[in-house]
C-alpha positions in Angstrom: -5.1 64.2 29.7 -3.8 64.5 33.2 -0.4 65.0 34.2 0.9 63.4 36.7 4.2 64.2 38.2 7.2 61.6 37.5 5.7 61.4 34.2 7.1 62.1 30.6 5.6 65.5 29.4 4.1 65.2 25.7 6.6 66.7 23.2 5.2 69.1 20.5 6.0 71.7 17.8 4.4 75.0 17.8 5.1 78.3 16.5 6.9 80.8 18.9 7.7 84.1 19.6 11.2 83.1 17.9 11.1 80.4 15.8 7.7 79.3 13.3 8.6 75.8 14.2 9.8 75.5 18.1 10.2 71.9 18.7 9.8 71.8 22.2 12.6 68.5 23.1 15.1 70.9 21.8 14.6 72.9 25.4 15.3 69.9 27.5 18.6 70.8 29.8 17.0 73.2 32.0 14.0 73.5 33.9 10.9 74.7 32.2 7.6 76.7 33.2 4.5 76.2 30.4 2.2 78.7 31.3 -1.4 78.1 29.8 -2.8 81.5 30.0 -5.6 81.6 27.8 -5.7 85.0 27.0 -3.9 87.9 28.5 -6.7 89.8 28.7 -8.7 87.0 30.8 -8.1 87.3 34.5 -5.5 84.5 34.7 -3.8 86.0 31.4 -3.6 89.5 33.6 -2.0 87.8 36.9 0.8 86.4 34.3 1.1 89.7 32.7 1.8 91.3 35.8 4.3 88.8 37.0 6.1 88.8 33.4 6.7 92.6 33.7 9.2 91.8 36.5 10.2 88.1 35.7 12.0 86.3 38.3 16.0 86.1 37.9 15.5 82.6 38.2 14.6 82.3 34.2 18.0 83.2 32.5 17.7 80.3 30.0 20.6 78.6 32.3 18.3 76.9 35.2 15.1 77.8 33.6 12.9 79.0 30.7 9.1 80.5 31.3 6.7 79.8 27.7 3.8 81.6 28.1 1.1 80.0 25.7 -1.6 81.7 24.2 -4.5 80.6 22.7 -6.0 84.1 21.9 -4.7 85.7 18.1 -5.4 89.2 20.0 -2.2 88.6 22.0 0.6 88.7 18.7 -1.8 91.2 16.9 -2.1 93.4 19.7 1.4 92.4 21.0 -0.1 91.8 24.7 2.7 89.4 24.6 6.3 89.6 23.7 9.3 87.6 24.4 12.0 88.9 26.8 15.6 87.2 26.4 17.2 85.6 28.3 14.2 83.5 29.8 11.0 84.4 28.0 9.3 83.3 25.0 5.5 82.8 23.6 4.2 80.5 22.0 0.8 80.7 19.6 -1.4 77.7 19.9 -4.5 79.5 18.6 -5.7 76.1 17.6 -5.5 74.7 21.1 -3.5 71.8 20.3 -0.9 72.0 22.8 -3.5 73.2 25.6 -5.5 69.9 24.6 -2.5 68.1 24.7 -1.8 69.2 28.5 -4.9 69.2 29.4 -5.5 72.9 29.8 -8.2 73.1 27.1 -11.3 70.6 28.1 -13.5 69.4 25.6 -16.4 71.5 26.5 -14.6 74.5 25.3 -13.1 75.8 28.7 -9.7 76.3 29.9 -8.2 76.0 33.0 -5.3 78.6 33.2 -2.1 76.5 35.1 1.4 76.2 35.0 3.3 72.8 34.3 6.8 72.8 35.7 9.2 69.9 33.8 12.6 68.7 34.7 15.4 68.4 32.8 14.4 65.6 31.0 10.6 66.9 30.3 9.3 65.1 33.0 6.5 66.8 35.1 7.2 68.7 38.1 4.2 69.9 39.0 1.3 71.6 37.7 0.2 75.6 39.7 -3.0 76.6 38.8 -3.2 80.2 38.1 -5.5 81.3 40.9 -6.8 85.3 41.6 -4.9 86.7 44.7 -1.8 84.3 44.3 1.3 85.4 43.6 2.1 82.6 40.8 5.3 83.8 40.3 7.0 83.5 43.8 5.0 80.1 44.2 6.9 79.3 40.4 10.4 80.6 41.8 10.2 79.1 45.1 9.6 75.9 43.6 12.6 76.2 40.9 14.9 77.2 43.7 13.9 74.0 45.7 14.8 71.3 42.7 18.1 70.0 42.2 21.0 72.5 41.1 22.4 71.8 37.6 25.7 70.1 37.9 28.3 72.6 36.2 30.4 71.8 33.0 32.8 69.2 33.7 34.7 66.4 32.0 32.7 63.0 31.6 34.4 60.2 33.0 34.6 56.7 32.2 31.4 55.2 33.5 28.5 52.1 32.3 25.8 52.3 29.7 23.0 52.7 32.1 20.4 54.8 32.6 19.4 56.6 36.2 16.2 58.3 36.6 15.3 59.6 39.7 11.2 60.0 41.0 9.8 56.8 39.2 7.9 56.0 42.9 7.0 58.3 45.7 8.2 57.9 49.3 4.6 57.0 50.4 4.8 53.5 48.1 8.2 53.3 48.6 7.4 52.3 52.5 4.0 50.4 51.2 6.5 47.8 49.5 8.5 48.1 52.4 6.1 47.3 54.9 5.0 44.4 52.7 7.8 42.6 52.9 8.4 43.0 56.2 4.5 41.9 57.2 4.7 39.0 54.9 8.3 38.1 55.5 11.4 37.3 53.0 12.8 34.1 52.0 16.0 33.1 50.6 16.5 34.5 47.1 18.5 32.1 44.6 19.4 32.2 41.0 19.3 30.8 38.1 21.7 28.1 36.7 22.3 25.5 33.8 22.8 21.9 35.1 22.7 19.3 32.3 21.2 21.5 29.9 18.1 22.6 32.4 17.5 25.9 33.9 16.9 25.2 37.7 16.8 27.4 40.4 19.6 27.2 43.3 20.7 28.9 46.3 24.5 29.5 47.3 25.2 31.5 49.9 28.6 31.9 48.6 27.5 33.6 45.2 23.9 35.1 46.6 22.5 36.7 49.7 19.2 38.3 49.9 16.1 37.7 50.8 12.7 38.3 48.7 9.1 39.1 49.0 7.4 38.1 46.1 4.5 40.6 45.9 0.6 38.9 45.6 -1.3 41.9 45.9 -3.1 42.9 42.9 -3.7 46.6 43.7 0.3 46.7 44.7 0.8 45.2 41.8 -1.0 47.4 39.4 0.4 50.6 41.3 4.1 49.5 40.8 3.0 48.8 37.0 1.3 51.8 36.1 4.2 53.8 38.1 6.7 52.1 35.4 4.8 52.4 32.4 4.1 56.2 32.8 7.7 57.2 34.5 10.0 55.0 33.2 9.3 53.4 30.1 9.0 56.5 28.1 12.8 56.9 29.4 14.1 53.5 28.5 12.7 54.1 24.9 14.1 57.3 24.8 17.7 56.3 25.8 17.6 52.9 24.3 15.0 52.7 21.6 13.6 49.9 23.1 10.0 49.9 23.6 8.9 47.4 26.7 6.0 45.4 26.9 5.8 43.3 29.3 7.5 42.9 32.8 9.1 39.7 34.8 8.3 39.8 38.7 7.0 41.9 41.2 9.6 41.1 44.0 10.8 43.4 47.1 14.3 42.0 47.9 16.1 42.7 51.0 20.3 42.7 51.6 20.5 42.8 54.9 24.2 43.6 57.0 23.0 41.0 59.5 23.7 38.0 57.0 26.0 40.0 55.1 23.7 40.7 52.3 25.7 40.8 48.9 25.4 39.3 45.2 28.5 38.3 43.7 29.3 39.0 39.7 26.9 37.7 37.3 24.9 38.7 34.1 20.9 38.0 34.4 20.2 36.6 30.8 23.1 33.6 30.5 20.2 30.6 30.6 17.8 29.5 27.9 15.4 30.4 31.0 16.8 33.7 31.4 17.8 34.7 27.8 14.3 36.5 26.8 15.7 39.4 29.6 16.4 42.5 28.2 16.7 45.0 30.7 16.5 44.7 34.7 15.5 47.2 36.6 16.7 48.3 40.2 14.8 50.7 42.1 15.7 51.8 45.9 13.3 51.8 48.4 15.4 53.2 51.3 18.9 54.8 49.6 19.4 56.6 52.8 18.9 54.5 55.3 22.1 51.9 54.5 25.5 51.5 53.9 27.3 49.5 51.2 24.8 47.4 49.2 26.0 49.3 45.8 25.3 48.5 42.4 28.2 47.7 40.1 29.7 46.9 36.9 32.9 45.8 36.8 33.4 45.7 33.3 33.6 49.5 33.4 35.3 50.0 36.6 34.5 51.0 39.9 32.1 53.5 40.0 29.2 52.7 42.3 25.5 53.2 41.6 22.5 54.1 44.3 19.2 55.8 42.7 18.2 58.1 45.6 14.9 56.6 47.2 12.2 55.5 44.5 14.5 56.3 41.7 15.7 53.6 39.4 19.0 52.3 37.7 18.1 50.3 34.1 21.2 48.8 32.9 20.6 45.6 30.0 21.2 42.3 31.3 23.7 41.6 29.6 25.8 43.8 31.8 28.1 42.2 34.1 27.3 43.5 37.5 27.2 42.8 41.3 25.5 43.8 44.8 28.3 45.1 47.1 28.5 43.6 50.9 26.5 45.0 53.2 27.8 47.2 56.4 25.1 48.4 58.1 21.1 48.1 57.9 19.0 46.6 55.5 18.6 48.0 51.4 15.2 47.1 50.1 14.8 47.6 46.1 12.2 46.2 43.7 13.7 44.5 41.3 11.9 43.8 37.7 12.9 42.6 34.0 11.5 43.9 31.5 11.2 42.6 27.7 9.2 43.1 24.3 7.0 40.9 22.1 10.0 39.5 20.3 12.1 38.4 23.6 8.3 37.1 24.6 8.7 34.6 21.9 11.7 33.2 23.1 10.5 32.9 26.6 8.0 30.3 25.3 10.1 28.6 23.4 12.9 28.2 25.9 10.1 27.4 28.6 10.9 23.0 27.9 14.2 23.6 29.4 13.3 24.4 32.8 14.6 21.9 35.1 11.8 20.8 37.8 14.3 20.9 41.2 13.5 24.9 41.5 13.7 26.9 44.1 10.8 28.9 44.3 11.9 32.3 45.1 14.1 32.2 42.7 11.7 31.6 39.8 10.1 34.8 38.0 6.7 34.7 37.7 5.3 34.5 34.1 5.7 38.3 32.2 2.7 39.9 32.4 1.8 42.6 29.3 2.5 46.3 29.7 -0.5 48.5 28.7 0.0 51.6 26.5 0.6 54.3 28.3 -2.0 57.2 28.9 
């Protein structure tokens, strides 16, 4: 298995240093190193050795925690490795489980001696191999010290049931989607409404204004799909319990200050063409480069909410919640649904009341399935 970084680390249990059954989730909270070593007395398992006699400050158990894993029963029987607290623990995977798992142990028999980095959630970092005349542990520390601080202890305030997570696409395809859209042009966005018991699309300035790409590319398309599947599902089912399997549209929209870009209160699931929705999806392609343009729920207050660039905001759609005027530039987010098998079912069945007089950019395209991740 490769890791990729953005994507959800693979939780485990193993026997430690400190506890014979160390589930690994429990750490979340605080950054983590898991150093594959091997063995400490193979060249790799000497460089971390070295660098654990005078372990960087940065691994109190605070910011960060350093597991050094073994797969060599020399290492507890000789005690070539011991845990140091704050900061430092071992764990035994003399079986190799966990080193399969990570994709430090190949199938041929060999390792490949490397340090994954996860974030506060688990997610991966980055992955160091441990390579002779590095110094692995200032390239480990330097790296810690460049990720976000911590936020300190402080009161929780009021805010909506949603779900930010930051990193689900890189800068590089942020501007790819970008770049679409502005090639290929926007058109006028609408939404949906029920008129005489049909679903049709409509456009009212007065409610609505934004512009849309949808996306036809089938290699953009794929990328933005396997991005979600890997980065962010695993975190919707982990917050919600919801396990998504297919996703509505590939769409760049565009609020731009020029028409005074905004989108009024509404809830995305209040038609029988709508009501298979189960969870939209905002991620920022540009967070930086705007002002105003603001996700919000009202129902909760008035707390504002802007993933930094290619991080997302996942919020159900049932949620009230609107797009704030524009006052200066252009935002650019991609903007999916995503549902199950069961809401799948309702899709089809609600699919006779969609009214013909549509608006074409303001139809979803049919859901396409999710694949497993992996």
């Amino acid at each position: 298995m490769t890791l990729v970084a953005g994507e959800a680390a693979p939780w485990f249990t193993a026997r430690s240093t400190n506890n014979p059954k160390f589930h690994i989730d429990t750490a979340a909270g605080r950054y983590l190193v898991l150093c594959f070593l091997g063995s400490a007395a193979s060249p790799a398992g000497r460089i971390v050795a070295k660098g654990l006699a005078e372990l960087p400050a940065v691994f109190d158990d605070v910011r960060a925690s350093f597991f050094a894993i073994s797969a060599d029963p020399d290492d507890e029987r000789l005690e070539r490795l011991r845990q140091r607290l704050p900061g430092l623990r071992c764990f035994w995977d003399f079986d190799r489980a966990v080193s399969r798992l990570y994709g430090a142990a190949t199938e041929d028999g060999g390792y490949l001696p490397q340090s994954v980095v996860l974030d506060l959630r688990l997610r991966v970092v980055a992955t160091l191999p441990i390579v002779e005349g590095a110094d692995h542990f200032r390239a480990l520390a330097a790296l810690i010290s460049r990720l976000p601080e911590i936020p300190p202890v402080a009161p929780a305030s009021a805010q909506a049931p949603v779900l930010v997570v930051p990193g689900v696409f890189e800068p590089a395809f942020c501007r790819r989607l970008i770049a679409l859209a502005e090639m290929h042009g926007v058109k006028d966005s609408g939404f949906m409404r029920e008129i005489d018991g049909r679903t049709v699309g409509v456009v009212v300035y007065s409610h609505k204004r934004r512009a849309d790409h949808m996306i036809e590319d089938e290699a953009v398309r794929d990328g933005a799909r396997r991005r979600i599947v890997r980065r962010l599902v695993p975190e919707i089912e982990k917050a919600f319990q919801f396990a998504a399997t297919r996703m509505e549209r590939y769409v760049v929209a565009c609020y731009d200050s020029s028409t005074g870009g905004y989108f009024r209160p509404h809830r995305d699931n209040t038609t029988k063409g709508t009501a298979h929705r189960r969870f939209a999806v905002t991620i920022n392609l540009n967070a930086e480069e705007y002002e105003g343009g603001d996700l919000r729920f009202p129902e909760f207050g008035r707390t504002v909410y802007r993933a930094e660039t290619g991080g997302a905001v996942v919020f159900s759609c049932s949620l009230l919640h609107e797009v704030s005027p524009m006052v200066r530039g252009r935002r650019y987010a991609f903007l999916p649904f995503l549902y199950d098998e069961a809401a799948a079912e309702v899709r089809m069945q609600n699919r006779g009341y969609l009214g013909e007089a549509i608006v074409p950019e303001a139809v979803a395209e049919d859901g396409e399935g999710i694949p497993a991740a992996g």
